[in-house]
C-alpha positions in Angstrom: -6.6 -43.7 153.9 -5.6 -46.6 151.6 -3.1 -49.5 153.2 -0.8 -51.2 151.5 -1.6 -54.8 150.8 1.8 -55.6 148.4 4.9 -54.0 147.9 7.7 -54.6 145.8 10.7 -52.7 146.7 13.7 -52.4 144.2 12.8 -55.9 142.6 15.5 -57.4 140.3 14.6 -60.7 138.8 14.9 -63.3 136.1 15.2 -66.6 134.2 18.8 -67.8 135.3 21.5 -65.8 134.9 19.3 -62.9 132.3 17.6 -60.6 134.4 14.2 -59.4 133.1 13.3 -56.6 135.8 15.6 -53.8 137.1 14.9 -52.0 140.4 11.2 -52.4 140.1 8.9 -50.3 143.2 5.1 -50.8 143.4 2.7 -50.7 146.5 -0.6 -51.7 145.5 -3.3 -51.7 148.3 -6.3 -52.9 150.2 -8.7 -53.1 147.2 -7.6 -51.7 144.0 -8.3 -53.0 140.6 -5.0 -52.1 138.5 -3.8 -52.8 135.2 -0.1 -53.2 134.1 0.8 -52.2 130.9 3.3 -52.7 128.1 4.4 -54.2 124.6 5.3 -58.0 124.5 8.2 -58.8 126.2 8.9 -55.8 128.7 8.4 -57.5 131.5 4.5 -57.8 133.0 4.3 -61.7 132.8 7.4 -61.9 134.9 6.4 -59.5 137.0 3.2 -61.7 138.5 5.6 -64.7 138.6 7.8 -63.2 141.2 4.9 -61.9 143.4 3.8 -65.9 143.5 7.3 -67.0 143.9 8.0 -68.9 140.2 10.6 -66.4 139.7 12.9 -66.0 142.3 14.2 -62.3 143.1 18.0 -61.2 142.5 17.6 -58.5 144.7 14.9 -56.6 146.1 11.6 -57.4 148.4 8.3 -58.5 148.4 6.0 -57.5 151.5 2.1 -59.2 151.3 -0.2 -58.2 153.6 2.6 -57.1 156.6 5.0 -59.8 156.2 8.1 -60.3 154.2 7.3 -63.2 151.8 10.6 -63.0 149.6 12.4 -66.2 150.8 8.7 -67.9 151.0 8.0 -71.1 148.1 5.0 -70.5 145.8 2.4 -72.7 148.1 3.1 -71.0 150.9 2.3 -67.4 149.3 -0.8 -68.9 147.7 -2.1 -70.0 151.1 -1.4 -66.1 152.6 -3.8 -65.2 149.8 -2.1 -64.6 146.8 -4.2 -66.2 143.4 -2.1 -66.4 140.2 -4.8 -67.1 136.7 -1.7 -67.5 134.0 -1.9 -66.5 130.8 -3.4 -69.4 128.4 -5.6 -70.8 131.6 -3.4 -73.7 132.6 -7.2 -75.5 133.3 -6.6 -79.4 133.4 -8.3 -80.2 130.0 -9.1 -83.8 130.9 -10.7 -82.8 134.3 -14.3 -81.8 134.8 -15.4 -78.4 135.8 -15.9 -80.0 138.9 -12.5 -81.1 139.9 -10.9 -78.6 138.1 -12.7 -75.8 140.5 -11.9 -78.4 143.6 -7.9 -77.6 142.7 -8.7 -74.7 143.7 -9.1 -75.8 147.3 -5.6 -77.1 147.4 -4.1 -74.0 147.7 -5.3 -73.5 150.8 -3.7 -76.4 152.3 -7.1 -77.5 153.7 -7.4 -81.3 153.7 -10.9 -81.0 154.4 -13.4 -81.9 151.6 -15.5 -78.7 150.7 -18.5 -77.9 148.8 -18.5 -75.2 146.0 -19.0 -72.0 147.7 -22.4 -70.7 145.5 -21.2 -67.4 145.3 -19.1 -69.3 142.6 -21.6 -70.0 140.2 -23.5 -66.7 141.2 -20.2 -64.9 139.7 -19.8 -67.7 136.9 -23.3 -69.3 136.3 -22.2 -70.8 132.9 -19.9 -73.9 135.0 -22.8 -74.8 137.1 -24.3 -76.0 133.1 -21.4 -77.6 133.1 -20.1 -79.4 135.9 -19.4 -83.0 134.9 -17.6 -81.6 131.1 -14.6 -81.7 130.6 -12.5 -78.5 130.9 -10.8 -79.2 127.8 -14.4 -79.1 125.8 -14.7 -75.8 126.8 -14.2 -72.5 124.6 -11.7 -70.6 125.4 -14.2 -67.8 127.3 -15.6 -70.3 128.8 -12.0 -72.2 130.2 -11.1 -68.5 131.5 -14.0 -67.7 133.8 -13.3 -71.2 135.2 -9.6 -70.2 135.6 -10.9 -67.2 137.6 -13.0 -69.3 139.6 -10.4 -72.1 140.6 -8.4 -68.7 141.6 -11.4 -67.8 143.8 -11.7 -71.0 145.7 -9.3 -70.8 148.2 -11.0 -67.4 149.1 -7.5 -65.0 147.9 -6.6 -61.5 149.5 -5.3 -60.7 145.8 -5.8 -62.3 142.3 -2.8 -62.0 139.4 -4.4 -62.2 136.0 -2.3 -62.8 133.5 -3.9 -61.3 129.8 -7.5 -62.4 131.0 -8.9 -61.3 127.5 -6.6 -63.2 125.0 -7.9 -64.3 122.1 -11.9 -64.7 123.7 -14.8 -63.0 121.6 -15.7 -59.4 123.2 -19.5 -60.4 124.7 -17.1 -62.9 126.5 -15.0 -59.5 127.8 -17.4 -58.0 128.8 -18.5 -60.7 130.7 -15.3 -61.0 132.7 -14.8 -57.5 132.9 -18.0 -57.3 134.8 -17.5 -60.4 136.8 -13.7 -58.9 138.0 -15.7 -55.5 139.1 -18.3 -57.5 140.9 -15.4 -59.8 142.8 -13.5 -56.1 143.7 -16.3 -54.7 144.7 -19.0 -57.1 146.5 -15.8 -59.1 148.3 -13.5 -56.8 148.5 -10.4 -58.6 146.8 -7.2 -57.0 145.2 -7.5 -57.3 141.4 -4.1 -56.7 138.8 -4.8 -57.2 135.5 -1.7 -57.7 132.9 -3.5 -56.6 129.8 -3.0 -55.4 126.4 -6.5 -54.1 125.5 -5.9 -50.2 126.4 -9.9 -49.6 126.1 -10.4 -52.8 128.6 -7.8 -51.3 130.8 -9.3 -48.2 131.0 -12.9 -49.3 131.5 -11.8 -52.1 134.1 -8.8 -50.6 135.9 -8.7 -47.8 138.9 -5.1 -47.3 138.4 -2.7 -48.3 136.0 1.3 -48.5 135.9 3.4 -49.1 132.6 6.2 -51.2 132.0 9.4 -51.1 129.2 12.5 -52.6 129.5 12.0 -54.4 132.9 10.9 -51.4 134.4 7.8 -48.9 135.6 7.7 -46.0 133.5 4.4 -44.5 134.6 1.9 -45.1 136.8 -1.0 -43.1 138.0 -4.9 -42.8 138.0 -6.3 -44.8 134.6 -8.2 -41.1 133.8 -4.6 -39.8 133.6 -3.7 -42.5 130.9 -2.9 -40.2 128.3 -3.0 -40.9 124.4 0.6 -39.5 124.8 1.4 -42.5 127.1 -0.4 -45.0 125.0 1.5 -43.7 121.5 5.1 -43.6 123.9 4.7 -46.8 125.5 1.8 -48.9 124.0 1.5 -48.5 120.7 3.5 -51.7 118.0 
């Protein structure tokens, strides 16, 4: 029997006085890979940002893992397990691979000094090439498995990936497409994917739910995602 890990329940939210999403209900649990779905501008990217607290609900809850974490700040969220990987990376361009990977740590609130768990590089063995270079030197495939990484350190219950697959070269895909099956599987973490790649979503994702207007119009199983959805919903 699955268990719930999050749940949104009749989520409103916004920038200011615009709302974005209207009445939006999701449980995702205990291990799934999912992808969220849907044109530019529906809603997905402000989606993650309320679970991780950068968008502030309207109306609505959020329940992580039990416990209500609606009213909680963003550091507080990320230290009950919740990893957000933005869209464009948000990797410190002047900061090795080094310290950019040791920001990772912070979202744990630990103040102890740790060493980099090797399961890191074992998921990611490009940044062990590259420790001391500069994140900013790196291409862009290369800047997004350290994203992931940093998202790993501080050992999450769930990761939010914002469009992991923008503008990177397809071996480099694949690559994290692998990678995110391997961290699922082999440590059990919660992976949702905002995506735009329907063929990546289908070959990555368990489930899938669809977004227009600020709101869930499908969801289901991805072998139920239907060419009929993708023309409806998906298609420019």
């Amino acid at each position: 029997m699955s268990t719930p890990l999050l749940e949104l329940k009749n989520v409103t939210a916004g920038y200011g006085q615009t709302p974005v999403l209207f009445n939006v209900d999701m449980t995702i649990n205990e291990g799934d890979m999912v992808c969220l779905l849907g044109r530019n501008g529906v809603g997905k990217t402000t989606l993650l940002r309320s679970i991780i607290g950068l968008n502030k609900l309207s109306q609505g809850s959020l329940v992580f893992n039990n416990k209500n974490i609606t009213k909680f700040p963003t550091f507080k969220r990320a230290r009950y397990g919740i990893a957000y990987i933005p869209q464009g990376r948000e990797i410190i361009p002047y900061l090795s691979v080094l310290d950019n990977l040791k920001l990772g740590f912070t979202a744990s609130g630990s103040k102890k000094t740790k060493r980099i768990p090797l399961e890191i590089f074992e998921f990611f063995p490009m940044l062990k090439e590259h420790l001391n270079r500069q994140g900013g030197l790196l291409s862009g495939g290369q800047q997004q498995q350290l994203a992931i990484a940093r998202g790993l350190m501080c050992n999450p219950k769930v990761m939010l990936l914002d469009e992991p697959t923008e503008g990177i070269q397809p071996s480099i895909v694949q690559e994290i497409e692998d990678t995110l099956k391997r961290i699922n599987q082999e440590k059990g973490i919660t992976v949702i994917v905002v995506e735009q790649k329907i063929d990546f979503a289908r070959q990555l994702a368990q489930r899938f739910f669809i977004m227009d207007k600020g709101a869930i119009m499908a969801r289901g199983n991805t072998s139920a995602l239907s060419d009929d959805l993708v023309n409806q919903y998906l298609t420019v």
